[in-house]
N, C-alpha and C positions, 0 to 999 in steps of 0.2 A: 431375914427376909420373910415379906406371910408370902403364903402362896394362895392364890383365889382358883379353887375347883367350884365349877357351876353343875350342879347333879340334877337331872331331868330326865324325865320316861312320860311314856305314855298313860293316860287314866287306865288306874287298876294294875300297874307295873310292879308296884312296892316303893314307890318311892319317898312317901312318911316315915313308913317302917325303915327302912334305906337311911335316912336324913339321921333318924336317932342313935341307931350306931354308931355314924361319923362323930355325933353329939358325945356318946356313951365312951368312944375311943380318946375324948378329950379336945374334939376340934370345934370351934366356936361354927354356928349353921343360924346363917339367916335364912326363913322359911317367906316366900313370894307373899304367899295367901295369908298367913299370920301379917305380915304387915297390912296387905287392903284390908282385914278386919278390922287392924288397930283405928286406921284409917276413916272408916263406915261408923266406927263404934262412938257414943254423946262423946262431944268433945272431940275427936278426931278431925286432922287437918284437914279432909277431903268432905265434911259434911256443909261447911257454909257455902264454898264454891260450888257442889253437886244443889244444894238448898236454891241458889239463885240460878244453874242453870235447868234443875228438875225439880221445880217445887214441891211434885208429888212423889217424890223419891224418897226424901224425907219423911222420918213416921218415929216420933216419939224422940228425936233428936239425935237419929242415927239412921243411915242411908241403911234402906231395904233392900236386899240383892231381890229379894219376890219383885217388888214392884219395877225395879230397872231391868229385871229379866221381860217383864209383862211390857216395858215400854221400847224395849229392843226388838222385842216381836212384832208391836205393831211399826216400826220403824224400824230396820238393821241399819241404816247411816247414823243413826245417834252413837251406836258403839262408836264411833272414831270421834264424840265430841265427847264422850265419857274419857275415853282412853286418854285425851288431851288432857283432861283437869289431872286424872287418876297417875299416871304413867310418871311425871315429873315426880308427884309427892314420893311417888315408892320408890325413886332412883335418888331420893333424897333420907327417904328412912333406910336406903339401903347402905348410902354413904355414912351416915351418921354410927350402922351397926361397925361397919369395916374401921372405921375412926377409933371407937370403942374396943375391938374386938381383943385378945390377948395370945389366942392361940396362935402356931407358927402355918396352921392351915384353916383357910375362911370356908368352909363350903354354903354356895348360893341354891336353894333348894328353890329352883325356877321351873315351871310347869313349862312355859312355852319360850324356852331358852332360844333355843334354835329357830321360831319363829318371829321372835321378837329382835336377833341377832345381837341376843347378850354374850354367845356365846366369843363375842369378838374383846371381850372386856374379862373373860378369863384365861388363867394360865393353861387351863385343862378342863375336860368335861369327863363327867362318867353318867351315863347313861344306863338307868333299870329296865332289865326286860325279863320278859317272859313268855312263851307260849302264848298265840291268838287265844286258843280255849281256854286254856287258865285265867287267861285276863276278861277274858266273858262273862268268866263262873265268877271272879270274883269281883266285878261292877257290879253285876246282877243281885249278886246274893246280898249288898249293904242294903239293898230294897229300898236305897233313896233315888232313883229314875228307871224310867221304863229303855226299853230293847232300842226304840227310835231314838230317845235321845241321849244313848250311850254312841249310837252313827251318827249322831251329828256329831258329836264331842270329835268323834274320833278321825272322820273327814274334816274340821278346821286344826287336827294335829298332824307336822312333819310324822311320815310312817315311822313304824320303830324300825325295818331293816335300815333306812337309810339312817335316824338317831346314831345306832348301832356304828356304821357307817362312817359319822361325821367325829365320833365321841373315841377320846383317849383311853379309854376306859369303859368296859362292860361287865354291869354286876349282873346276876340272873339272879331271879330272889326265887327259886324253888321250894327254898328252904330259908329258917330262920339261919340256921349253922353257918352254912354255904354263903349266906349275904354276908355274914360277921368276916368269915375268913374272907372273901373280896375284899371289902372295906378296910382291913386291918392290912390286906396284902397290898393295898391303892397306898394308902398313908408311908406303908416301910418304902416304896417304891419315889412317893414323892421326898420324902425326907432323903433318902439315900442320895436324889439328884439336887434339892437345894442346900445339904449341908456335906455336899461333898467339897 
């Protein structure tokens, strides 16, 4: 039997670094954002349909997140006509990785799990957290967005106490160490109950 865990946290939680452990421990991980690139990137599925509904989205024969950020802003209802074309193709590269996949555990490395209520299409979630302040220091410090638009980010995300909350599972990424031993102690935990 595979087992589907959806791993989700908040921006600046750890949950890349989080995702490659699972990877590292042997479990196949589809990554959300790795597919809308594949997606955005020449030749991707999402560029002729975004080309005929955002002509200027397109730039160089791959959908620019600069410019569809710049056309969200002047428009926020376009998000839900983006989300339409985008949302099918990625629950489609997402079925396609699960099809593929080999390992006895799938993890879905999904940003806005719980927002989007994918969490309803897996067996189990774990959820990354950590400390408000830690998580400040370390958005801030990638020095790719300013203080505002780390509060915006973080007002259209479910809070982490309730993530926390909703989620089968809570890693705290403190530490490199401390993430490993969760992650390894999540897997003994699901294997122990799917191949009991």
């Amino acid at each position: 039997m595979t087992f589907r865990l959806g791993l989700t946290g908040s921006i600046g939680m750890g949950k890349s670094t989080t995702a490659k452990l699972f990877a590292e421990a042997g479990c196949d991980v589809w990554d959300a954002d790795a597919a809308v690139h594949r997606l955005y990137a020449p030749g991707g599925a999402a560029v002729a349909p975004m080309q005929t509904a955002f002509p200027d989205a397109v730039v160089d024969g791959a959908v620019s997140r600069d410019v569809l950020k710049r056309i969200i802003a002047d428009d926020p209802t376009i998000l839900k006509r983006i989300e339409a074309i985008v949302h099918p193709l990625v629950a489609e590269d997402r079925a396609d990785f699960a099809t593929r996949a080999e390992s006895d555990i799938l993890v879905f490395d999904i940003p806005l799990l719980f927002e989007t209520g994918g969490n309803a299409r897996m067996d189990a979630v774990a959820v990354v957290s950590i400390d408000a302040e830690t998580q400040r220091r370390r958005v801030l410090e990638r020095g790719t967005m300013t203080e505002a638009q780390f509060e915006a980010i973080l007002n259209k995300q479910v809070p982490d106490a309730k993530k926390r909350a909703l989620a089968d599972y809570v890693i705290i990424t403190d530490t490199l160490d401390h993430a490993r031993e969760q992650v390894e102690a999540i897997i003994d935990d699901i294997r122990g109950k799917t191949h009991a």
